[in-house]
Backbone as JSON Lines, residues from 0, in Angstrom:
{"i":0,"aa":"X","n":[110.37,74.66,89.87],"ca":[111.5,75.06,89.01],"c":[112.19,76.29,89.62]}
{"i":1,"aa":"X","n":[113.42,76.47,89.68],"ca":[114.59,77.41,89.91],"c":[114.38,78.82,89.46]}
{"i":2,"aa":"X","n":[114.06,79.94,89.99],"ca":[113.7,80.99,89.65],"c":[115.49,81.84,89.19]}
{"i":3,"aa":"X","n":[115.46,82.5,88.25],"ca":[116.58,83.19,88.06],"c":[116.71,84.15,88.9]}
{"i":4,"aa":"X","n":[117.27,84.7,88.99],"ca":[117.6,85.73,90.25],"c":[117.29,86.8,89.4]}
{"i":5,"aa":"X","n":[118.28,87.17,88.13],"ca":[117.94,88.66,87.32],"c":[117.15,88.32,86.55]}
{"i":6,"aa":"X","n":[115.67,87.61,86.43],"ca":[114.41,87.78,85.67],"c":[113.68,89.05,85.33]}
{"i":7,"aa":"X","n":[113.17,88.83,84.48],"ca":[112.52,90.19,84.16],"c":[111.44,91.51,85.24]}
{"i":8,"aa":"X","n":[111.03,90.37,85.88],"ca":[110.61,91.33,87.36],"c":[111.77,92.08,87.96]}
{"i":9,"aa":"X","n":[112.62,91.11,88.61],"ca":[113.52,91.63,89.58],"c":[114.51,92.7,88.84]}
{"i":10,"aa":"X","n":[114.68,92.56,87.36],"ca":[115.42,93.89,86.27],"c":[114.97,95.5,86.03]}
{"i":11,"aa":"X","n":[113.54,94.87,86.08],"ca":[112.4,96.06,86.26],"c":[112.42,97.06,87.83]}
{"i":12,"aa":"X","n":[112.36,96.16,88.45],"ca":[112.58,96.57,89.95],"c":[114.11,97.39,90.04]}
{"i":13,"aa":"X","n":[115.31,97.03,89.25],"ca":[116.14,97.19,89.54],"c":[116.37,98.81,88.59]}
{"i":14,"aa":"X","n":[115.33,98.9,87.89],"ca":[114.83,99.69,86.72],"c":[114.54,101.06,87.9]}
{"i":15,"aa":"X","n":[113.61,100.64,88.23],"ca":[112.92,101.46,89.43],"c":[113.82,102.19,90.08]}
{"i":16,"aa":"X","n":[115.1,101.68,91.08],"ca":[116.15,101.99,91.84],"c":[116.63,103.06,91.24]}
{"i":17,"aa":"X","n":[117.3,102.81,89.97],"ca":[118.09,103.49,89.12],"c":[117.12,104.94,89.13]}
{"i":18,"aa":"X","n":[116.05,104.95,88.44],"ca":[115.61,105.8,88.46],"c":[114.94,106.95,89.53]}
{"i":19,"aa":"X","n":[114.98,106.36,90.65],"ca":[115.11,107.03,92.12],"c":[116.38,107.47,92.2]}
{"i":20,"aa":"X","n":[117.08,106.99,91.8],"ca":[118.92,107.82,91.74],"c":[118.7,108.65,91.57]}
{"i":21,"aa":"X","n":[118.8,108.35,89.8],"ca":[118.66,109.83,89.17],"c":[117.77,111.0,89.49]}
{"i":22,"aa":"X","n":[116.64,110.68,89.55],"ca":[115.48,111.73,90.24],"c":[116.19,112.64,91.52]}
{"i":23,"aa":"X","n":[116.72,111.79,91.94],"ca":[117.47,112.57,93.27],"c":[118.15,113.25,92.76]}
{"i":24,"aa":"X","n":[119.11,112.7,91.64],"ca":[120.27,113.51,91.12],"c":[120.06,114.77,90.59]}
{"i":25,"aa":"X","n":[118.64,114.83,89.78],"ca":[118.25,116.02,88.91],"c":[117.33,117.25,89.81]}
{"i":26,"aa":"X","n":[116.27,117.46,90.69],"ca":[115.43,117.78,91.54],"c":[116.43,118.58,91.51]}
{"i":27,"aa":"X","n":[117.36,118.56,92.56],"ca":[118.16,120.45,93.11],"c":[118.48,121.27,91.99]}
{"i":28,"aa":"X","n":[118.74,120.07,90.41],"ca":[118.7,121.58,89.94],"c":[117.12,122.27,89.41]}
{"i":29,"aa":"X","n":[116.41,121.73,89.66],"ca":[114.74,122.12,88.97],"c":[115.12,121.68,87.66]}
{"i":30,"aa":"X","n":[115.16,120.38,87.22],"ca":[115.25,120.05,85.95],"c":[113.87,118.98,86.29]}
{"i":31,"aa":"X","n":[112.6,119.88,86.35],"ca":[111.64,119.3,86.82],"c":[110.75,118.21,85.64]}
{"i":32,"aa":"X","n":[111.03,118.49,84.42],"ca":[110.68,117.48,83.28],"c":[111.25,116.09,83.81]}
{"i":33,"aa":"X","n":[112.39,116.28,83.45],"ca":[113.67,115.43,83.17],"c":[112.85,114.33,84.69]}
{"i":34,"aa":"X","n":[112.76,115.02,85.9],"ca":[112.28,114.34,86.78],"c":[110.65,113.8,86.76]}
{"i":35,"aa":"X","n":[109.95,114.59,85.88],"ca":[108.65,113.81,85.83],"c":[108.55,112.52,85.11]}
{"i":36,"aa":"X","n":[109.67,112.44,84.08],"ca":[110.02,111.25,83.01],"c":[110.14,110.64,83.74]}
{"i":37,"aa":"X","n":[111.32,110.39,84.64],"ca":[111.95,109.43,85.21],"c":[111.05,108.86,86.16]}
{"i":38,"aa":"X","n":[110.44,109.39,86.63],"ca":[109.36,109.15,87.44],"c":[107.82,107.94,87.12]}
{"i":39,"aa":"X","n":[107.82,108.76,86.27],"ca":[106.4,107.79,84.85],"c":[107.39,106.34,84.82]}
{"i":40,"aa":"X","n":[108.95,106.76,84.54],"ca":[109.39,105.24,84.27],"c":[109.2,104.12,85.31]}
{"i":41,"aa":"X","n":[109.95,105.11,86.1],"ca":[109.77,104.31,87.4],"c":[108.64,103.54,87.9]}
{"i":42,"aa":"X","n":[107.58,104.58,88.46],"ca":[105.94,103.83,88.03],"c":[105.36,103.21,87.25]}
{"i":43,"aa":"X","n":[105.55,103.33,86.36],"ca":[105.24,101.94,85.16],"c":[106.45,100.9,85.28]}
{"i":44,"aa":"X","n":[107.27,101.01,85.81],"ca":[108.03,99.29,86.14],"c":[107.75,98.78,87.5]}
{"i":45,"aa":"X","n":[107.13,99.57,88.55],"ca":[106.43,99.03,89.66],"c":[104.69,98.1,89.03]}
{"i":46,"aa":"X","n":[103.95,98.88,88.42],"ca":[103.05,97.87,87.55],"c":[103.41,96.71,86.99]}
{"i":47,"aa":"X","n":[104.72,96.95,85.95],"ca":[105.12,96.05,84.79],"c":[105.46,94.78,85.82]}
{"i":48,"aa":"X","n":[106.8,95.49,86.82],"ca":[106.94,93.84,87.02],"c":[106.38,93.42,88.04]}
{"i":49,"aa":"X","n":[105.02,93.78,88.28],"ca":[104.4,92.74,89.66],"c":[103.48,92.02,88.67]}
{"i":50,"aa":"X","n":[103.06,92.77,87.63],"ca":[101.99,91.68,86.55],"c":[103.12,90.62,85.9]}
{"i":51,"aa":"X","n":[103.76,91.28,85.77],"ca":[104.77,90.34,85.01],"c":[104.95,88.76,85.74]}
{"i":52,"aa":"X","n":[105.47,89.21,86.99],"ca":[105.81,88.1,88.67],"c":[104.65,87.18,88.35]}
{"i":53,"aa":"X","n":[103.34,87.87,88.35],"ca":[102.53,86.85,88.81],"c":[101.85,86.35,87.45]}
{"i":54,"aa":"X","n":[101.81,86.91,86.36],"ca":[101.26,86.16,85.03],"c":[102.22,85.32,84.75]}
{"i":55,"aa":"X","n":[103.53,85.39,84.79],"ca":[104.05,84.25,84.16],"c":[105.17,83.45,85.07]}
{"i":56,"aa":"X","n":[104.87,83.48,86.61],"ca":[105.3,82.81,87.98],"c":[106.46,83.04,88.24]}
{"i":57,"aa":"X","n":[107.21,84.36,88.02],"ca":[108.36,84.46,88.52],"c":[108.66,84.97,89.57]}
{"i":58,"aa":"X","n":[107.94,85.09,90.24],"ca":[108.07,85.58,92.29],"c":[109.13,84.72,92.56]}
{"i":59,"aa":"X","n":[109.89,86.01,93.47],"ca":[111.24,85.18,94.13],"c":[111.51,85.73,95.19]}
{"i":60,"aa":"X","n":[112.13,85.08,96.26],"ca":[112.16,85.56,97.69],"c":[112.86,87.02,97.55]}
{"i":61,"aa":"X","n":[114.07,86.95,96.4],"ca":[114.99,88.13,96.35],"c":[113.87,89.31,95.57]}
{"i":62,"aa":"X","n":[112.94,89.36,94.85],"ca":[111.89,90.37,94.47],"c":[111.07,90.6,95.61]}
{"i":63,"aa":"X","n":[110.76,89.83,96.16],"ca":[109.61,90.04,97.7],"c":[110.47,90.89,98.59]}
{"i":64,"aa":"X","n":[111.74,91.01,98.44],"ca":[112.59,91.78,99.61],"c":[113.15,93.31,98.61]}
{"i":65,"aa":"X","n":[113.63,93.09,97.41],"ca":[113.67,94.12,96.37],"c":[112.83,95.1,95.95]}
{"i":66,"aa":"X","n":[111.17,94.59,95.6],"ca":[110.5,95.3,95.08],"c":[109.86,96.7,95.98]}
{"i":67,"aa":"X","n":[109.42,95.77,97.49],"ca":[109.11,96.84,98.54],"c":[110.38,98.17,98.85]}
{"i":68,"aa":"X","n":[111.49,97.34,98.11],"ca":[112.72,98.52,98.99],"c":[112.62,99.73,97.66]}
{"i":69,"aa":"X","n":[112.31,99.04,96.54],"ca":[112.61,100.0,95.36],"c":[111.37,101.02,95.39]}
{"i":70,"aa":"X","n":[110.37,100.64,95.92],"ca":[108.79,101.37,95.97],"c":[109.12,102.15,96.91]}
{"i":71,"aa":"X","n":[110.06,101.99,97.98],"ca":[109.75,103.18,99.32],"c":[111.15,104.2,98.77]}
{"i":72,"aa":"X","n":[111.96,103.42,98.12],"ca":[112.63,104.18,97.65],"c":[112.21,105.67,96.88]}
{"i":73,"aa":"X","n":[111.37,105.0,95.68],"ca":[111.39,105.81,94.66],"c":[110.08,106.79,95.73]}
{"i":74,"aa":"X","n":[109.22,106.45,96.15],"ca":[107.95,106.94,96.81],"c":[108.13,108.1,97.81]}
{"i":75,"aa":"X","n":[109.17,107.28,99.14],"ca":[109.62,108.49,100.19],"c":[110.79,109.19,99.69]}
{"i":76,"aa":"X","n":[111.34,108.75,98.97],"ca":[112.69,109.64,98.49],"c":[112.3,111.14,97.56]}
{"i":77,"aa":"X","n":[111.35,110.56,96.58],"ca":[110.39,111.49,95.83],"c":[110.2,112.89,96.9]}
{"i":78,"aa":"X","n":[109.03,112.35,97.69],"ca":[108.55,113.31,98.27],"c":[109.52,113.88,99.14]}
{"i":79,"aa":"X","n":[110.69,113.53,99.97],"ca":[111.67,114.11,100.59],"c":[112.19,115.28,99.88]}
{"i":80,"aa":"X","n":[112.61,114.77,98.52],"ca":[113.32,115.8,98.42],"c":[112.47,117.16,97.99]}
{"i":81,"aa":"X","n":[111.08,116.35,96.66],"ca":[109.69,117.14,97.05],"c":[109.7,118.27,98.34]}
{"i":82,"aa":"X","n":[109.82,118.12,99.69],"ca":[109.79,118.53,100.48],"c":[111.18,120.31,100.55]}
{"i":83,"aa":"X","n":[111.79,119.98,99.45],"ca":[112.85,120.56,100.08],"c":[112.45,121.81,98.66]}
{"i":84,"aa":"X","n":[111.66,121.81,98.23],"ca":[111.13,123.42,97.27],"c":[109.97,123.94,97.8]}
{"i":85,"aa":"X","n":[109.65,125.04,98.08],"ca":[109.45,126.04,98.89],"c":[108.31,126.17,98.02]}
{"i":86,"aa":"X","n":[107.99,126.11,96.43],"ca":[106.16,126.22,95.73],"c":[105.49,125.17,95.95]}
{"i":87,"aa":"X","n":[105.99,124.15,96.69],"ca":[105.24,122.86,96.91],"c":[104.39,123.13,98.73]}
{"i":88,"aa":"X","n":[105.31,123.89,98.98],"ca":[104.53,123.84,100.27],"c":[103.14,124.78,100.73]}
{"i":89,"aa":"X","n":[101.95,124.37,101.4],"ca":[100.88,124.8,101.39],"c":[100.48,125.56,100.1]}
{"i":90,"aa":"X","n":[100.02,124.53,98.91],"ca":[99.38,125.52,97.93],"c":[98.32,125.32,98.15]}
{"i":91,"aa":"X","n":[97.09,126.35,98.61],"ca":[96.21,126.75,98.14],"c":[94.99,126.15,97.53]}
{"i":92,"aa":"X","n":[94.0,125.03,97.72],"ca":[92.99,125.11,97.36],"c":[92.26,125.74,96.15]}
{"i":93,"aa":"X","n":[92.16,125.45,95.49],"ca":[91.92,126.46,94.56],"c":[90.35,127.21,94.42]}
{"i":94,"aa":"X","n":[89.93,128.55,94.63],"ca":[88.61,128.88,95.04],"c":[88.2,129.57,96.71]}
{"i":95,"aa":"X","n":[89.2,128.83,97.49],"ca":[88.55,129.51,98.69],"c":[90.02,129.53,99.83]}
{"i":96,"aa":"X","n":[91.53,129.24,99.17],"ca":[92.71,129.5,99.63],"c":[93.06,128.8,100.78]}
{"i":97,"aa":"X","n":[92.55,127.77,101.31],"ca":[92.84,126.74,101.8],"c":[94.47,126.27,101.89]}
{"i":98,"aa":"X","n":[95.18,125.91,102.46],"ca":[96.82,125.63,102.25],"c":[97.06,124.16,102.39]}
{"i":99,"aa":"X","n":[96.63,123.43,101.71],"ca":[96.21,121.79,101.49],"c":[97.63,121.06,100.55]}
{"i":100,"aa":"X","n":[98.35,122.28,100.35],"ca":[99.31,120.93,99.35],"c":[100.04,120.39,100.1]}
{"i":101,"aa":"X","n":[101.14,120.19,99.96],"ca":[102.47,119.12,100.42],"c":[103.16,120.06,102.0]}
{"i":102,"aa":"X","n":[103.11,119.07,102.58],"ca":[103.14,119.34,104.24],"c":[104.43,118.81,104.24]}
{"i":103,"aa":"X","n":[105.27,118.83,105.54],"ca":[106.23,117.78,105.99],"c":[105.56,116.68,107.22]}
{"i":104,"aa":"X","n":[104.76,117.29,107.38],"ca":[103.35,116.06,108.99],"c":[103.07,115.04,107.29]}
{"i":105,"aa":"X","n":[102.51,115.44,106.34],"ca":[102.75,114.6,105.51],"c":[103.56,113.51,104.88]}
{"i":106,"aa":"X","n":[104.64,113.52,104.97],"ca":[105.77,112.98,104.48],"c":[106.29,112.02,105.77]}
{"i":107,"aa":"X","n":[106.04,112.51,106.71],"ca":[106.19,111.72,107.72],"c":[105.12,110.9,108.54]}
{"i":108,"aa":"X","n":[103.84,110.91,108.06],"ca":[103.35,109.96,108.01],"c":[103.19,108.93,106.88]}
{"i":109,"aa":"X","n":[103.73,109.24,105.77],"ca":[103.85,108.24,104.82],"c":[105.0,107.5,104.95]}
{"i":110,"aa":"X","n":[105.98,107.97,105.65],"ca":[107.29,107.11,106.02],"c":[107.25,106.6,107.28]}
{"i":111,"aa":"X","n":[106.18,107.01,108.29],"ca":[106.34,105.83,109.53],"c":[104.9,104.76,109.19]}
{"i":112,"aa":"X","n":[104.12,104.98,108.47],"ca":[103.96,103.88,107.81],"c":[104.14,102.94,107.36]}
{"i":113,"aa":"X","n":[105.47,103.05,106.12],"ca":[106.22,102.42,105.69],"c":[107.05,101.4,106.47]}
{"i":114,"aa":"X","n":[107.61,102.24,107.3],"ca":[108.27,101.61,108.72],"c":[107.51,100.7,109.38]}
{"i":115,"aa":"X","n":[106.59,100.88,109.44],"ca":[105.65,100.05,110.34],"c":[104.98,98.71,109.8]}
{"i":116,"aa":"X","n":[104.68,98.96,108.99],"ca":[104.4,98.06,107.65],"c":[105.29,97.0,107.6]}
{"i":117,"aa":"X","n":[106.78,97.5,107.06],"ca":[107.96,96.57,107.03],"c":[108.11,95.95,108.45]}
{"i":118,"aa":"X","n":[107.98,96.47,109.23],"ca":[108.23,95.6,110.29],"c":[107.04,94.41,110.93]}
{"i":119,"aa":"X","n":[106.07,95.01,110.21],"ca":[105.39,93.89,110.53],"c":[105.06,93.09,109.49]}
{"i":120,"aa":"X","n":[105.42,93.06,108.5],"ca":[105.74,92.47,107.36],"c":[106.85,91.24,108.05]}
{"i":121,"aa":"X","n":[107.98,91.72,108.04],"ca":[109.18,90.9,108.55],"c":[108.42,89.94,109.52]}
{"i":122,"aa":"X","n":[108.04,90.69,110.81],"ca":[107.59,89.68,111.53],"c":[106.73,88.58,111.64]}
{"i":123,"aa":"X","n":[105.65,88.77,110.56],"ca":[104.99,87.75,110.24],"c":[105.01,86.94,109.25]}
{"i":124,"aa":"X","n":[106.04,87.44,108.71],"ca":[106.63,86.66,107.59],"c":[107.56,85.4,107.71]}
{"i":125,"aa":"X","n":[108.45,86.43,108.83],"ca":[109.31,84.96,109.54],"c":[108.36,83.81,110.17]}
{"i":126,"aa":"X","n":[107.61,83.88,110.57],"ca":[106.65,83.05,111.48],"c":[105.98,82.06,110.37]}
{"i":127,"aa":"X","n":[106.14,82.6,109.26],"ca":[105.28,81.45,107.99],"c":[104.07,82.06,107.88]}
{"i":128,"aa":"X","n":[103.8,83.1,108.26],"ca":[101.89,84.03,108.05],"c":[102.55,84.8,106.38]}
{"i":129,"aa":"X","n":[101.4,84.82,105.9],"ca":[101.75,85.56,104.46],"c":[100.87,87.15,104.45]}
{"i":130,"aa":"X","n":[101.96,88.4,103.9],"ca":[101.75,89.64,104.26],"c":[101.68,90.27,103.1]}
{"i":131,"aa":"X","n":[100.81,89.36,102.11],"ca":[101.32,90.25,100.71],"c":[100.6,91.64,100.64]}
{"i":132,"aa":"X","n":[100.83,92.07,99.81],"ca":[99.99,93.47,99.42],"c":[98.92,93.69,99.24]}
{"i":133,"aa":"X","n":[97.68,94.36,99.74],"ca":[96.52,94.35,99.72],"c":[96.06,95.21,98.67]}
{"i":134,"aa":"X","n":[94.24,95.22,98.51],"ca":[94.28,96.15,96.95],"c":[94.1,97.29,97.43]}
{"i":135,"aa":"X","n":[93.88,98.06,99.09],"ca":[93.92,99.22,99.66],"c":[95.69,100.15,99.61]}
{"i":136,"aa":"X","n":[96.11,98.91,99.67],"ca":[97.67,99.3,99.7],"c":[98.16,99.83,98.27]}
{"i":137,"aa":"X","n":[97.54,99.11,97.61],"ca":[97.68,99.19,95.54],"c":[97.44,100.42,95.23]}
{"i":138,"aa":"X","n":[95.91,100.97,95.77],"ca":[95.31,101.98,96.14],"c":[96.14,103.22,96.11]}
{"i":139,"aa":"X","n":[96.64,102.96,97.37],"ca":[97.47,104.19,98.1],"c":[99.14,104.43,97.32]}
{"i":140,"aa":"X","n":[99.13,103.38,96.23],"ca":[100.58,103.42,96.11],"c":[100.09,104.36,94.22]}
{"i":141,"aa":"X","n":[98.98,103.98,94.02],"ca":[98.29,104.8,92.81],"c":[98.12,105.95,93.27]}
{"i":142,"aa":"X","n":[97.62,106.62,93.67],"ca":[97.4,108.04,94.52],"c":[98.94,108.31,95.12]}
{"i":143,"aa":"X","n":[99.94,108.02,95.3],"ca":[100.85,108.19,95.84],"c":[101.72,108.8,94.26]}
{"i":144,"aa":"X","n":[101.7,107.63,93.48],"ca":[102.4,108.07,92.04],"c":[101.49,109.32,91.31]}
{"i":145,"aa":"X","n":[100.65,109.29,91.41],"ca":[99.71,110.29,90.23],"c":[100.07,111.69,91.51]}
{"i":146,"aa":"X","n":[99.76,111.61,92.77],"ca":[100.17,112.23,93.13],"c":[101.37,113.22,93.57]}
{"i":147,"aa":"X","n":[102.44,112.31,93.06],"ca":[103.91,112.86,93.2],"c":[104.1,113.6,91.69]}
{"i":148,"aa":"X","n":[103.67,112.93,91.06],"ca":[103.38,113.02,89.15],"c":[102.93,114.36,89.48]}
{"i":149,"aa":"X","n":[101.73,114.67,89.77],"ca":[100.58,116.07,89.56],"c":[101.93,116.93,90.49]}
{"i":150,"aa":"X","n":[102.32,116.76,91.39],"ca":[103.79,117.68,92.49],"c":[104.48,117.96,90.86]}
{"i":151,"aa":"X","n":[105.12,117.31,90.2],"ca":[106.37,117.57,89.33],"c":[105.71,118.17,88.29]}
{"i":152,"aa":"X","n":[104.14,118.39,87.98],"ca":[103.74,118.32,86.23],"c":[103.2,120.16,87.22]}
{"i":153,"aa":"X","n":[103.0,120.05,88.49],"ca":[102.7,121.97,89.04],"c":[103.89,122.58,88.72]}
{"i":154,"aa":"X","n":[105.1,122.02,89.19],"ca":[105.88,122.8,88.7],"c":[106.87,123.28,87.49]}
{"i":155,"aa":"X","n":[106.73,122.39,86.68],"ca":[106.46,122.41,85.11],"c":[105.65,123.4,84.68]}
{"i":156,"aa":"X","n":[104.76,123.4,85.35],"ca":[103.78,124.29,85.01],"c":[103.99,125.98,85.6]}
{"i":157,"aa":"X","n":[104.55,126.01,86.81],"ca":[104.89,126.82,87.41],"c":[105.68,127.91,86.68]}
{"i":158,"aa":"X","n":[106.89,126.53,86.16],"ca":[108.08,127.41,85.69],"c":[107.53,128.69,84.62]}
{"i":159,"aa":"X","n":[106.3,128.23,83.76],"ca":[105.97,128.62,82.6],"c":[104.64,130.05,82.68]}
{"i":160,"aa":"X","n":[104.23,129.75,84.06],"ca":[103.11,131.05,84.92],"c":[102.05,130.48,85.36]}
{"i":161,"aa":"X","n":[101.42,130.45,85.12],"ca":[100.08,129.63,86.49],"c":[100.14,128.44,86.4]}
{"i":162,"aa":"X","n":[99.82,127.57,87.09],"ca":[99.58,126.27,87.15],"c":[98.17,125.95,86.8]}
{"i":163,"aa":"X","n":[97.41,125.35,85.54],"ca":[96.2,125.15,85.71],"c":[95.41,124.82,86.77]}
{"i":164,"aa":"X","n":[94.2,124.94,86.85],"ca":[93.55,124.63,88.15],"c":[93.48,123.28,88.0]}
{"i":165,"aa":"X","n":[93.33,122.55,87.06],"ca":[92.93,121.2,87.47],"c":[94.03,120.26,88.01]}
{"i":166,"aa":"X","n":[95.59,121.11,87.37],"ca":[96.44,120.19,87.98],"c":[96.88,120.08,89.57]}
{"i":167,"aa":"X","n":[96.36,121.8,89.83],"ca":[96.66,121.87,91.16],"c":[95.35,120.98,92.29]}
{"i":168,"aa":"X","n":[94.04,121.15,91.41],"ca":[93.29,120.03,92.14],"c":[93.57,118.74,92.67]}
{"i":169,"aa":"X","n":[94.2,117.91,91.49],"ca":[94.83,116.51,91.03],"c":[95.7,116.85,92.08]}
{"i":170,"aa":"X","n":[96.7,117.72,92.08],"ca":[97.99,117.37,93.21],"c":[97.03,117.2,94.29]}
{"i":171,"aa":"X","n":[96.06,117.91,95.18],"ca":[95.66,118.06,96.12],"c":[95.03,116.85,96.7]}
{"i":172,"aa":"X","n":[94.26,116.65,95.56],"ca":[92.96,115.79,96.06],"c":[94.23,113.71,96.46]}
{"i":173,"aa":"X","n":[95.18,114.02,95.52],"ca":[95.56,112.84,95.44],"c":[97.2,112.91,96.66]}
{"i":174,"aa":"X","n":[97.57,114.23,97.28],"ca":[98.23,114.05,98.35],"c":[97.02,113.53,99.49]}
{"i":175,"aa":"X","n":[95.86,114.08,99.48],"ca":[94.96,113.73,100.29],"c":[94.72,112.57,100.43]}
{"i":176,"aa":"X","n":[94.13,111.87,99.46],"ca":[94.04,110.61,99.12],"c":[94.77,109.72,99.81]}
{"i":177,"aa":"X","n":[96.45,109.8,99.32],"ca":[97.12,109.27,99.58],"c":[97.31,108.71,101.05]}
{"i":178,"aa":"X","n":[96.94,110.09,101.95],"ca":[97.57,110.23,103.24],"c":[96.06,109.25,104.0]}
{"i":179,"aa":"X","n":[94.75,108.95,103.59],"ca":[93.67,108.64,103.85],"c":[94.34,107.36,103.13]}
{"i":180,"aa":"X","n":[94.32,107.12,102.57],"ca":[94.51,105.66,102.43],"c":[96.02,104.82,102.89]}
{"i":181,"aa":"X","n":[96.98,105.83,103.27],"ca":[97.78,104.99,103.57],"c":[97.6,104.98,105.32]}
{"i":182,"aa":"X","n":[96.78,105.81,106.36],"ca":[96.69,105.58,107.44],"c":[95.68,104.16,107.32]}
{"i":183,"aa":"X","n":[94.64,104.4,106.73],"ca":[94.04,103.01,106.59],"c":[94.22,101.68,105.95]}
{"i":184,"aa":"X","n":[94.99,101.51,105.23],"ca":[95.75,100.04,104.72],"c":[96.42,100.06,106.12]}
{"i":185,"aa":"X","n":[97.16,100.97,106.68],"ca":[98.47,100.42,107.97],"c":[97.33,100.16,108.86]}
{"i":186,"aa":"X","n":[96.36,100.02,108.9],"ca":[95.31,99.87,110.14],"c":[95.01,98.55,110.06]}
{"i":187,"aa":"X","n":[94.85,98.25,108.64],"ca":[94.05,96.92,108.33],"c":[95.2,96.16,108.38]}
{"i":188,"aa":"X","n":[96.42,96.27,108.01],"ca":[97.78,95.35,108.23],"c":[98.46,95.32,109.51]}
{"i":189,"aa":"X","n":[97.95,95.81,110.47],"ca":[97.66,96.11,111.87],"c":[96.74,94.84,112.56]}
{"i":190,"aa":"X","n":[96.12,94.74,112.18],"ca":[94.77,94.22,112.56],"c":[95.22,92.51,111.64]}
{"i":191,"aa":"X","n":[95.4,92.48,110.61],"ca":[96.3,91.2,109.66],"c":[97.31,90.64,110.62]}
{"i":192,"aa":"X","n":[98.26,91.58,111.22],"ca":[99.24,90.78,111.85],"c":[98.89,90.23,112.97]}
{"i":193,"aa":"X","n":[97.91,91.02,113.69],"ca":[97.19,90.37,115.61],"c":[97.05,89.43,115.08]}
{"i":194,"aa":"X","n":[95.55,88.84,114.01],"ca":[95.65,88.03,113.54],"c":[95.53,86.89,113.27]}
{"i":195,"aa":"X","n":[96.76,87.05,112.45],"ca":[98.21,86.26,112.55],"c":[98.81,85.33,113.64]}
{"i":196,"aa":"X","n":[99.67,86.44,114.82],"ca":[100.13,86.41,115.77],"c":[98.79,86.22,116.82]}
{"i":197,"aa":"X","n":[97.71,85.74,116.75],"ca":[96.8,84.75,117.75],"c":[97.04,83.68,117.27]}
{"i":198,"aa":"X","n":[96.22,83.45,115.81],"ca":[96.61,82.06,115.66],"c":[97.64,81.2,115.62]}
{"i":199,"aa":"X","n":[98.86,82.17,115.51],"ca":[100.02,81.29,115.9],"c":[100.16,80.6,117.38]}
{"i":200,"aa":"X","n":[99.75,81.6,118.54],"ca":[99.95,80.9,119.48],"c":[98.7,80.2,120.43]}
{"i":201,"aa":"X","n":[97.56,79.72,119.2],"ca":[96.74,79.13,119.43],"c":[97.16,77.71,119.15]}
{"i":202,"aa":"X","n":[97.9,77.86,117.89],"ca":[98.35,76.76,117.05],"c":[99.22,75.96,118.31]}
């Protein structure tokens, strides 16, 4: 049967976009709430509509090409601009002063990842090999949100005088996380596409 094009996945997804706009739009001025909302939304319509897709069969070639663009959207765009406030960078460990928070070597390995990923996504996709999302990748994209989340809820916290310790833990432990699990999903989708690309030209 004929998949609709604007189904409830691909609306959700389109949900997502919007709200990577705006997030962009609000950040320079430190309207850092306003951006943690939008954010939660955003992340809960990356959940909503992939359960949605697959409980009630609405996967469509135009969501398989949509959903990844709206995730790197909302994900590297986040942390970019993340990147561009000055309390986010090297905070501190909490206990022994360590400078473990939000890097830019960070941010740019989560975006040539991405890059790398998509392209080998594309390529084995065209070929008829299937590249869906793994649960390491799911992983890293959970630690990626809670982690951008714990970035916006420090400085919320900031604005107001210390940042609790546990939130500054949470930011830490889950930029860490993140960066550990997204070098290793790109390893294993590395290793997915060889493969792939043997048995094709075994075939």
């Amino acid at each position: 049967m004929k998949q609709s094009l604007w189904n409830v996945p691909n609306v959700l997804t389109s949900v997502r976009i919007v709200s990577s706009i705006l997030i962009f739009t609000v950040l320079p001025f430190r309207c850092y709430l306003t951006a943690f909302v939008l954010f939660v939304i955003g992340a809960l319509s990356d959940f909503v509509d992939g359960w949605w897709a697959r409980k009630f069969h609405q996967v469509t070639k135009f969501g398989r090409i949509l959903d990844p663009f709206a995730d790197k959207l909302l994900v590297c765009g986040t942390l970019i601009y993340l990147l561009a406030i000055p309390e986010l960078i090297g905070v501190p460990l909490p206990g022994c002063g360590w400078k473990l928070g939000l890097a830019p070597w960070m941010v740019v390995v989560i975006i040539s990842r991405e890059l790398l990923v998509t392209m080998l996504r594309s390529f084995v996709e065209k070929g008829g090999g299937d590249f869906s999302a793994k649960w390491l990748g799911k992983i890293k994209m959970g630690f990626q949100c809670v982690g951008i989340g714990a970035c916006l809820v420090y400085l919320i916290c900031l604005k107001r005088g210390t940042p609790p310790t546990w939130v500054t833990l949470t930011m830490i432990v889950c930029l860490w996380g993140m960066i550990w699990t997204a070098v290793h999903s790109c390893v294993n989708y590395i290793f997915a596409a060889v493969r792939v690309i043997r048995s094709a030209e075994s075939a």
